[in-house]
C-alpha positions as CSV (number, residue, x, y, z in Angstrom):
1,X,-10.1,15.6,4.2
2,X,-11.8,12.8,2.2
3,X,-9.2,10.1,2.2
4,X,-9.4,6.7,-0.4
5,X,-6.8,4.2,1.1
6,X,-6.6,1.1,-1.8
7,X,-4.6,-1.9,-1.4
8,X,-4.2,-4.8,-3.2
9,X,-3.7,-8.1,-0.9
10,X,-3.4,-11.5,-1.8
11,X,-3.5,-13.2,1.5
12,X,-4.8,-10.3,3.6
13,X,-1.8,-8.7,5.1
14,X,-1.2,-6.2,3.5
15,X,-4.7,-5.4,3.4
16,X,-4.4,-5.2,7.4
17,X,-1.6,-2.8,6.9
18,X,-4.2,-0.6,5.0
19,X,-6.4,-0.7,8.1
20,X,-3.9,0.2,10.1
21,X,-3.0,3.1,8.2
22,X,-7.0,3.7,7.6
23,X,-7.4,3.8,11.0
24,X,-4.8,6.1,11.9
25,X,-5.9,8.6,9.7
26,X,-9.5,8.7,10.3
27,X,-8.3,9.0,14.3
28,X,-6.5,12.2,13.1
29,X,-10.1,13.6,11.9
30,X,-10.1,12.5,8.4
31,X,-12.8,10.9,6.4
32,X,-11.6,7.4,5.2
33,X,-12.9,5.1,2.6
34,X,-10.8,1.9,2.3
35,X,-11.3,0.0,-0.9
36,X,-9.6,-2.8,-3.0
37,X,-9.0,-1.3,-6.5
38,X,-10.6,-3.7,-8.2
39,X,-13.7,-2.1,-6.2
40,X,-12.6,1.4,-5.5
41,X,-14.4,4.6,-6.5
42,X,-12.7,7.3,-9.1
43,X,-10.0,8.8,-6.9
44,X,-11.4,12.4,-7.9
45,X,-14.2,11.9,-5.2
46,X,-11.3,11.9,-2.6
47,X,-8.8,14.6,-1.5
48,X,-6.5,12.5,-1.0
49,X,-5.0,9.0,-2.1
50,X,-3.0,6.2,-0.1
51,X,-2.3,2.9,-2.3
52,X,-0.7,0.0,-1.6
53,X,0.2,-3.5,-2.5
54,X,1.1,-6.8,-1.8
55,X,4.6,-7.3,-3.4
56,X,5.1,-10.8,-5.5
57,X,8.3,-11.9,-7.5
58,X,9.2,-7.8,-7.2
59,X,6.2,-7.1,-8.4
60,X,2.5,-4.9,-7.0
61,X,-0.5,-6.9,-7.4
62,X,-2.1,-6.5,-11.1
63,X,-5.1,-4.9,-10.0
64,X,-2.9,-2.2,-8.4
65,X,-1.1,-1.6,-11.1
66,X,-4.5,-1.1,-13.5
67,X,-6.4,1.1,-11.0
68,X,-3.1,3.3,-10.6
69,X,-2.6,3.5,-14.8
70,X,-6.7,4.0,-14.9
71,X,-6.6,7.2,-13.0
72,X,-3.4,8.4,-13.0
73,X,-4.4,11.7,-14.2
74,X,-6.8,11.9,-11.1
75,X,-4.2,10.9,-8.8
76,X,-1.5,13.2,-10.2
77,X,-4.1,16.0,-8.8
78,X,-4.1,15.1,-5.4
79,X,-1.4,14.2,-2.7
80,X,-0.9,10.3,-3.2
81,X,1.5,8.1,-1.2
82,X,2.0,4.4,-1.8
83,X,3.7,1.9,0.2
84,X,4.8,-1.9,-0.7
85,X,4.4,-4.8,1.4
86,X,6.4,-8.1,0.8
87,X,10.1,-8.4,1.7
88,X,10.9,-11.3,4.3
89,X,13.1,-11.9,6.9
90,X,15.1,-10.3,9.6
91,X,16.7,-8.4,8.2
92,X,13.6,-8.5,5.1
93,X,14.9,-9.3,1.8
94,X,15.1,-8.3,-0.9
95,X,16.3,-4.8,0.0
96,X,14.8,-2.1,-2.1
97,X,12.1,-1.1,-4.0
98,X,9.9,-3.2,-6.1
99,X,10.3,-3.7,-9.9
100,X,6.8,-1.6,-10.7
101,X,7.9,1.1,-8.2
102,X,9.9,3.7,-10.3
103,X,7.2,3.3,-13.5
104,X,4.0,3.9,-10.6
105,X,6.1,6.9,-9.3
106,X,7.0,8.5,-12.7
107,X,3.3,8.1,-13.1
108,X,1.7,9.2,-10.1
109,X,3.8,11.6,-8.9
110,X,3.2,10.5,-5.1
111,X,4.3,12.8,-2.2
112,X,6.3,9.2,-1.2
113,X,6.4,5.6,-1.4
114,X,7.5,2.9,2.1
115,X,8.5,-0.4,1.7
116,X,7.1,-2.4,4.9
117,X,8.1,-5.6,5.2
118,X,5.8,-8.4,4.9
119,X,3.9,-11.6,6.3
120,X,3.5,-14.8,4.8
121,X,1.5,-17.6,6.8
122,X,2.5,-21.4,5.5
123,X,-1.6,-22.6,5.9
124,X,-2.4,-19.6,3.7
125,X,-0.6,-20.8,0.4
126,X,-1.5,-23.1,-2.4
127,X,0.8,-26.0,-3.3
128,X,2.5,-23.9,-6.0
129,X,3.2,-20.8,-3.9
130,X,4.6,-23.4,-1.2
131,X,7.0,-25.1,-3.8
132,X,7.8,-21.4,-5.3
133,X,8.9,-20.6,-1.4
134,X,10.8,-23.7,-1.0
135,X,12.6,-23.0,-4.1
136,X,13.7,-19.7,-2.8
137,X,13.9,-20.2,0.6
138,X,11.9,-17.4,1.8
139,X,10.8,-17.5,5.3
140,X,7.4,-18.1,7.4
141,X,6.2,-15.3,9.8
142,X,5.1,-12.1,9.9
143,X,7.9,-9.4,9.6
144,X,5.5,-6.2,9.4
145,X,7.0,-3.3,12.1
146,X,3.7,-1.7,13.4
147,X,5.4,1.0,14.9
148,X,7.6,1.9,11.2
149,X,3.7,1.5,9.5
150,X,1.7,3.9,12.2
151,X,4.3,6.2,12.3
152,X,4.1,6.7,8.3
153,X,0.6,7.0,8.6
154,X,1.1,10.1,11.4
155,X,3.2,11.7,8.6
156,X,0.7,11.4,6.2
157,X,-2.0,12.4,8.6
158,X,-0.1,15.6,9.5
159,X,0.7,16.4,5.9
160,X,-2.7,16.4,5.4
161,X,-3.8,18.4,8.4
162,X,-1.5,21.2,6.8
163,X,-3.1,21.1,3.6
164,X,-6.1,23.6,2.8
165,X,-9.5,22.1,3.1
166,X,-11.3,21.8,-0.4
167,X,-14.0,23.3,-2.0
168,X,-17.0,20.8,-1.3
């Protein structure tokens, strides 16, 4: 299967979940293109669709948002799973899915959406996202569970595995 895996990042680590997940698939045998979706081809080239995004203030990153509303009836036609990377913490708040999550699944239809918890490195931020954190008190470090992320990414890969091969 021709796989697109999209994510938006501001700071990079949610874009390294993408590899991770990009990397798990293409070791099941699939053929993986990762792009931002600012850059990212129409999803009808691929067979298959994983997006995610960086999760700020409950929200996914704007140019998530626009490539999922773009080609939302391309991605409707395929299997599509999104995940959202943001909350903080041990255990990571805030619980639950993020504000944009219920209107992107109305939309897309995906075959599921994970919420991974997040990173956020102090010596990555600008002086406003620093004051923002203070204000909140969100915490420094990286959060992500590698082993929650590459065993979604199996899932997805055996899904896919069971699918029938397209028409080239």
């Amino acid at each position: 299967m021709r796989v697109l895996v999209t994510v938006a990042s501001k700071h990079g680590s949610t874009a390294e979940i993408g590899t991770a997940i990009a990397g798990i698939l293409a070791e099941a045998g699939h053929t993986v293109m990762e792009q931002r979706p600012e850059d990212a081809d129409d999803p009808a080239k691929y067979d298959a669709v994983v997006m995610g995004s960086g999760v700020y203030a409950g929200h996914w990153i704007r140019e998530a948002k626009a490539y999922a509303t773009e080609h939302a009836t391309a991605l409707r036609e395929r299997p599509v799973w999104l995940f959202s990377s943001g909350p903080l913490g041990e255990p990571p708040q805030p619980a639950g899915d993020p504000v944009d999550v219920t209107d992107l699944v109305t939309l897309l239809e995906p075959r599921g959406h994970e919420v991974f918890a997040g990173a956020m490195d102090r010596s990555n931020l600008g002086f406003g996202e620093r004051a923002i954190v203070g204000m909140v008190k969100a915490p420094y470090g990286d959060f992500r569970d590698w082993t929650a992320i590459t065993t979604w990414a199996g899932h997805i890969a055996q899904e896919l595995a069971a699918e029938p091969v397209p028409a080239a």
